[in-house]
N, C-alpha and C positions, 0 to 999 in steps of 0.2 A: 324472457319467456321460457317456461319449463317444455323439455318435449315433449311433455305429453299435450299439453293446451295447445301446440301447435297440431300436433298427429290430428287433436282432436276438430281441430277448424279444420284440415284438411277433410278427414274424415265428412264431415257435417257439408263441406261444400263441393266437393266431387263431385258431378254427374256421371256416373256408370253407364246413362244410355244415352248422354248427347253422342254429337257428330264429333264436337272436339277431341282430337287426341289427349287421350291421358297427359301424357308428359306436359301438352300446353298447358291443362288445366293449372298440374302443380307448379309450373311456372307462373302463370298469374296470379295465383292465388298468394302465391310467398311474396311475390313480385310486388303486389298491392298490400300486403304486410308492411311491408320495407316502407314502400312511399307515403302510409299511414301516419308511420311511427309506432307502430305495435311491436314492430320489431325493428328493433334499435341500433347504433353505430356499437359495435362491436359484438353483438349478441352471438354467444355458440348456434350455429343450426347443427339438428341431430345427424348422426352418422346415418347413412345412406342405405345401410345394410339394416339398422332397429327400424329405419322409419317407414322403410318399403314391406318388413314384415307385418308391422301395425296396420298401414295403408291397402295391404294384399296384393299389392303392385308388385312387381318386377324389379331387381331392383336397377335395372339398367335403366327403368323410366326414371326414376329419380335419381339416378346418375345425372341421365340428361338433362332432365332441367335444373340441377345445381351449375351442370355444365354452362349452362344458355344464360344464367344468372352470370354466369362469374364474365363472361364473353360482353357484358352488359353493361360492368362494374358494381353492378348490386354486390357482390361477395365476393369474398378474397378466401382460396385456399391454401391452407397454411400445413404443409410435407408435415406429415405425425404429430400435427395439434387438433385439425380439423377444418370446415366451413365456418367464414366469419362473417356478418353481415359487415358491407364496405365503411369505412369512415368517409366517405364525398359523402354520403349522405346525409343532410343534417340533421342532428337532432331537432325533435320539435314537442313543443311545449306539454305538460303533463297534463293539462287541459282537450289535449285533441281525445275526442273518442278512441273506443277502442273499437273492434272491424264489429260490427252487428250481423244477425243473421244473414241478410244477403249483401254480398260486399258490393257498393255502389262502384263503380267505375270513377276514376278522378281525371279531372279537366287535363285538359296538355298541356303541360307550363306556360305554353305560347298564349295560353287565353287568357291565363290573370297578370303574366308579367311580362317585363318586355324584354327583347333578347338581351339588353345587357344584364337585365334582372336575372335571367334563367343559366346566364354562366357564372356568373355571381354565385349562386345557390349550386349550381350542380357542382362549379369546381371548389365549393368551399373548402379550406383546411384548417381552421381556428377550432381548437380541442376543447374540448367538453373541461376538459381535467388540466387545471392552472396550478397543481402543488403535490410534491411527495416526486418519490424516485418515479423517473428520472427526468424530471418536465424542463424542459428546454427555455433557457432564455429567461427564468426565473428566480429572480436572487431571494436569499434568505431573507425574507422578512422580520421573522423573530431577534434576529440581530439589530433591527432598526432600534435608533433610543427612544423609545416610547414616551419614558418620561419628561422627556430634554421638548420634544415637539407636544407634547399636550400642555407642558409649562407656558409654552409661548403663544400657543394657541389661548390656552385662559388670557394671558394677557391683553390680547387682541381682544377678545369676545368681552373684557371685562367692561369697556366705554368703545363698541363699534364707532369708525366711523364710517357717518351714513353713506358717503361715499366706494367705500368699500364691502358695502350689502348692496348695491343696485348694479346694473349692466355693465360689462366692462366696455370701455372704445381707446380702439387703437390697438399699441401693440402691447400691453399689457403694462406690469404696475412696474416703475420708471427703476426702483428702488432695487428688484430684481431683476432687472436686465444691468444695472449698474455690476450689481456684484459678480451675475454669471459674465457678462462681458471679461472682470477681472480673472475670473477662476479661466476660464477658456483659455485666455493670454498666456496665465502661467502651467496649465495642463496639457494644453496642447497647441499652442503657438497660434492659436489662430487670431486673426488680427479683424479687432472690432471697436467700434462705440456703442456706448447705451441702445444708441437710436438706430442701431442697424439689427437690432435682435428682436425677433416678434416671439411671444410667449405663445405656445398653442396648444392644446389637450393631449398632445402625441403626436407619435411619427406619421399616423396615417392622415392625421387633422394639416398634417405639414405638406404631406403628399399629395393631397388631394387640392391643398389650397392653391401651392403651384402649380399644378399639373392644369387645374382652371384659369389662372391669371397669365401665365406665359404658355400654355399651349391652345389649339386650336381641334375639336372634334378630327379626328384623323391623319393627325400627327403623329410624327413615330418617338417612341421612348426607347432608348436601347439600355438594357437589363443585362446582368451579368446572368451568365447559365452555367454552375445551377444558381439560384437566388432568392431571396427572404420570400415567400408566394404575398407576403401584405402586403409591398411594394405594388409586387405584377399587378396584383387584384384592385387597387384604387388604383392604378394607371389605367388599367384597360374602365374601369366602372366612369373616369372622366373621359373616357373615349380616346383615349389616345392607342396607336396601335403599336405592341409591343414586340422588339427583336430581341431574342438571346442571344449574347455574345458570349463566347464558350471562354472560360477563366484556365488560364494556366499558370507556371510558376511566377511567373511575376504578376499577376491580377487579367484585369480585364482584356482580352487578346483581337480586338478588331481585324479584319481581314482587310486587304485593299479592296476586295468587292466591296466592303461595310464600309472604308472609309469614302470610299466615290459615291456615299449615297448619305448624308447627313442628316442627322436626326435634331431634332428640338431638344430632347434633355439626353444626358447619360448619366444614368440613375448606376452610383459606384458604392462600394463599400472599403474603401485603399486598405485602412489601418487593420482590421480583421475583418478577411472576403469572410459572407453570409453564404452558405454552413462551411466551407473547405476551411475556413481559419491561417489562407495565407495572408501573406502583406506582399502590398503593390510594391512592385520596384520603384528606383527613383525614375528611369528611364523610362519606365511607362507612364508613372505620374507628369512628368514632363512632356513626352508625348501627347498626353491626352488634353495636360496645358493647350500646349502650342496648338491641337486642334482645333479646342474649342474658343482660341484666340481667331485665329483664319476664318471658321467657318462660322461663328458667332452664336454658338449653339451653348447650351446650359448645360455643366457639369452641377449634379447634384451627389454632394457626400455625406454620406446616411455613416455617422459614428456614432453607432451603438452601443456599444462596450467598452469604448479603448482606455477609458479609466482603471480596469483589470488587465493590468501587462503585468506578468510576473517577474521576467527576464530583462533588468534592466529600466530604464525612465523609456514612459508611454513614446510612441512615435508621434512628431511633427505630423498635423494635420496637413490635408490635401490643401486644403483653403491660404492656409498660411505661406504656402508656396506660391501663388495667384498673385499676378502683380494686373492682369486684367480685367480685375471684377465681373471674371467666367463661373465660376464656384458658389454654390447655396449648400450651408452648412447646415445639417440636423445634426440635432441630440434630443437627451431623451432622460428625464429622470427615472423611466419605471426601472432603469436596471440599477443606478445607483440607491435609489431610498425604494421604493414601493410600485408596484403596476398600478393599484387603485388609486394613485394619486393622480391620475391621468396629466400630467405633463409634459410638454416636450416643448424645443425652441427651435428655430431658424435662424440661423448667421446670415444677413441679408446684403448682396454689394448698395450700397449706398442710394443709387440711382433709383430701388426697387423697395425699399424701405419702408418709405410713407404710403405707396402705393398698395404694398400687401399689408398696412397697418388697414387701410379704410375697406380691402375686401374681405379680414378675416370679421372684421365689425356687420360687415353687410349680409354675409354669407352665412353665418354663425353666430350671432349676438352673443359674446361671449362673455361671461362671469367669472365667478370665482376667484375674485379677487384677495379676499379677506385670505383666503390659500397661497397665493402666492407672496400675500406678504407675510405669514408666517415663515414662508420659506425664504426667502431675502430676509428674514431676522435670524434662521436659520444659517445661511449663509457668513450673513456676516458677522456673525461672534464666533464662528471658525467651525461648526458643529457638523458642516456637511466634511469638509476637508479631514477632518479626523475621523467619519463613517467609515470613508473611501480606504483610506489608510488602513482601517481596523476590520474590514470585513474581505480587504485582500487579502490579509495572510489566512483568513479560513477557506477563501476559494481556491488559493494555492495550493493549500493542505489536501483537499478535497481531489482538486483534479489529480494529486499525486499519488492518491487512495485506490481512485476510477483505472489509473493506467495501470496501477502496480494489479490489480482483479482482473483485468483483460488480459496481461501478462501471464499471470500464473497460470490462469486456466489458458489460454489461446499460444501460449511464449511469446519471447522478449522479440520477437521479427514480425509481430501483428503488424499491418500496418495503421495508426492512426494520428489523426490530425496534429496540427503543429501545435507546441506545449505552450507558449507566450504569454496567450490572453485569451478571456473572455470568462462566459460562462456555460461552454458545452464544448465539448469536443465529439468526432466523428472516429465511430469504428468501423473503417471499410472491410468490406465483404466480397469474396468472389463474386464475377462476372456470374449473372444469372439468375444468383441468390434472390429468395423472394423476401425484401426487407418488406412490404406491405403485409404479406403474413404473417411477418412474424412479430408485426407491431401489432395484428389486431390481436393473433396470440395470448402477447405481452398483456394485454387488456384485460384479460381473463385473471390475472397473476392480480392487478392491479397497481403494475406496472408501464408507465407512459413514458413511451420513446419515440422517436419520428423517423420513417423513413427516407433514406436521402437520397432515394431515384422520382419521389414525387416532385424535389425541389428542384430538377430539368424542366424547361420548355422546351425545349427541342432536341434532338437525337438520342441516342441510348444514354439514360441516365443512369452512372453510378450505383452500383450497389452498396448499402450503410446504414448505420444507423445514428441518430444523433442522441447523445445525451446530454442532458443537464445532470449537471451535479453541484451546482451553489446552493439549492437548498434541501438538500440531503443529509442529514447528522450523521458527524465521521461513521460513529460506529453505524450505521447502518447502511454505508454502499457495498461491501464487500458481500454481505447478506442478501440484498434486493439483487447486488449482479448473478450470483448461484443460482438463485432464483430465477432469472432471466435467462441465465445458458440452459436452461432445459426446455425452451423454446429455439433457441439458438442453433445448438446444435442441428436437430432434426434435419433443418431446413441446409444448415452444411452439408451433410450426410446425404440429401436428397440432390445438391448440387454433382457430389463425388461421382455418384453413383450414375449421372447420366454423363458425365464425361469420360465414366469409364467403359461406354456402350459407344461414345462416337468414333 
């Protein structure tokens, strides 16, 4: 929205002679903007000083209510960028109206949804923007062999069989669970049959499936802090109730109060912790064994990326260390081939097997089979195993490009995350720093980065930002990061300056 169209709704719905205080006024009125959608997750609002001249206000009135906004979470201000409208807010569809003459008043979330619906939507974090510098979690696509998977695709489509156009049941098509069982074995030690592996659309499809069949409404999941927010968000949306366990040098770090109170799952990430990028010790992984051997409780290990280790052969999964079928294994194809392929699997102890085969069937009626055996054709004529191979050494290349740009402009004593694996790493930031500002900022630039104090549930979260850089073209990270430090900065410069007052 341009400032003027704003100035000019304000203008047009002001009452100069109600009761209401001015400042309220401008506070509702931006306020029901926001919750509209007319003005949108990351929108510039105008400087405070043009718009109070326009408005013939003061400009301490709208000081105040940007003030009462930001107190609210509607907007984030960002030290020498500006006001930004918040990203919790979600966007919504381009079909919603835009505000008409008189702005109606909108329902209280409480009346169309129900509370878990309305934390759902208020504490959303899934980004608008899935590609280009510097989107997190998102591998190069265009590297994919295009050719090689629509070859085998024709061949499929050329005589279907009809069984592989109708409903899927069970745990998915026999032929690819055959192969990934294989690849898992020799990728990452983990130790499976065919029949212990359920196929499912994703990590969240995984998440959600256990979290319904082995937990109960009001169960506790213990989470690492900080931690992936999709995890937290289908934990808590099946009702289970979620503890942060705050992650240190060796991973996940329970306290003895934590451990005298047992939880149903511990939702882990060992091989690369989700955002910090350490690895679990062996002594913690053992630990957490033998806990969840005693207390009889569900380790769940969400390896997301560990196919991208630079430094050496990937690490031995958690799973593979389990000699008492405590451990439920995810993975996930959207980081090795594509996100839109919506895939992902579950390494399942034996016992649990057939059981989550009949409720991903009942829950989900799920398809897309004729996909998954391209992808087990895929597999096995070697074509996934040489991707993996051939699109590390561009992410390695890549994260080396990212560090050497934080360096040059920040120096070589910056501190950030561990160089190993994956596809982001984190640039931390002085205590204070406002990395939400300076992601909505970044928005402006058309640049998408994350902030790494959102990804706490509990106490003082981290200042940082995370970036992706797997799908980024060499030459163009050193360009988008310049471009970014001019957000960057300010927000340093604005930390300096009050510690130099305390």
């Amino acid at each position: 929205m341009r400032d003027t169209v704003l100035s000019d709704i304000l203008l047009r719905e002001i009452d100069r002679e109600s009761s209401v205080p001015l400042v309220r006024q401008v506070y509702e009125i931006i306020r029901q903007l926001i919750l509209s959608g007319t003005l949108r997750a990351g929108t510039r609002l105008p400087a405070s000083r043009g718009l109070a001249r326009e408005l013939g206000l003061s400009r301490n009135t709208v000081i105040f209510a940007f003030e009462h906004l930001q107190s609210e979470g509607y907007v984030v201000s960002a030290t020498g960028s500006g006001t930004f409208v918040s990203d919790t807010v979600p966007d919504l569809p381009a079909s919603v109206a835009p505000v008409t003459e008189a702005l109606q008043p909108l329902d209280p979330p409480h009346l169309t949804l129900s509370r878990r619906g309305t934390e759902v939507v208020r504490n959303a974090q899934a980004s608008s923007t899935q590609w280009g510098a510097f989107v997190a979690g998102v591998p190069d696509v265009s590297l994919f062999p295009h050719d090689i998977w629509v070859r085998l695709l024709k061949r499929r489509w050329k005589q279907p069989d009809p069984n592989l156009l109708t409903y899927a049941h069970g745990a998915g098509y026999y032929p690819l669970r055959r192969a990934l069982s294989e690849h898992l074995r020799i990728a990452r030690a983990v130790r499976s049959t065919p029949d212990q592996i359920i196929i499912t659309n994703g990590i969240h499809q995984s998440i959600s499936l256990l979290a319904n069949l082995l937990a109960d409404s009001g169960q506790v999941a213990w989470i690492e802090n900080p931690a992936y927010w999709g995890a937290r968000t289908v934990l808590k949306a099946a009702g289970l109730s979620t503890v942060a366990i705050d992650v240190d040098a060796e991973g996940m770090a329970p306290s003895e109060c934590h451990l005298r109170t047992p939880p149903q799952l511990i939702f882990v990430t060992p091989s690369h912790q989700y955002p910090l990028g350490t690895v679990m010790s062996l002594a913690r992984r053992r630990m957490l064994l033998e806990y969840a051997r005693v207390q009889r409780n569900w380790i769940v290990e969400d390896d997301y990326d560990s196919e991208f280790r630079f430094d050496g052969r990937p690490l031995a999964s958690l799973q593979g260390l389990d000699t008492h079928d405590r451990v439920i294994y995810l993975g996930t194809f959207s980081k090795t081939l594509f996100p839109g392929l919506r895939m992902g699997y579950m390494v399942l102890p034996k016992s649990l097997s057939a059981h989550f085969a009949i409720g991903l069937s009942d829950m989900y009626r799920e398809g897309r089979l004729i996909d998954q055996a391209v992808l087990a054709d895929f597999m096995e004529e070697g074509h996934y195993a040489a991707h993996i191979r051939r699109v590390r050494v561009h992410y390695a290349r890549r994260q080396t490009l990212l560090r050497d740009a934080i360096h040059e402009t920040f120096g070589t004593d910056w501190p950030i995350s561990t160089r190993e694996a994956g596809l982001h790493l984190v640039m931390h930031l002085p205590d204070g720093t406002d990395d939400v500002g300076i992601v909505l900022a970044a928005r402006s630039l058309n640049i998408s980065v994350r902030p790494l104090s959102r990804y706490y549930a509990s106490g003082p979260g981290r200042s940082g930002l995370l970036f992706g850089y797997a799908s980024v073209p060499d030459d163009q990270i050193r360009t988008q990061f310049k471009r970014l430090v001019q957000v960057i900065v300010p927000a340093l410069e604005h930390v300096a300056r009050s510690d130099s007052f305390r």
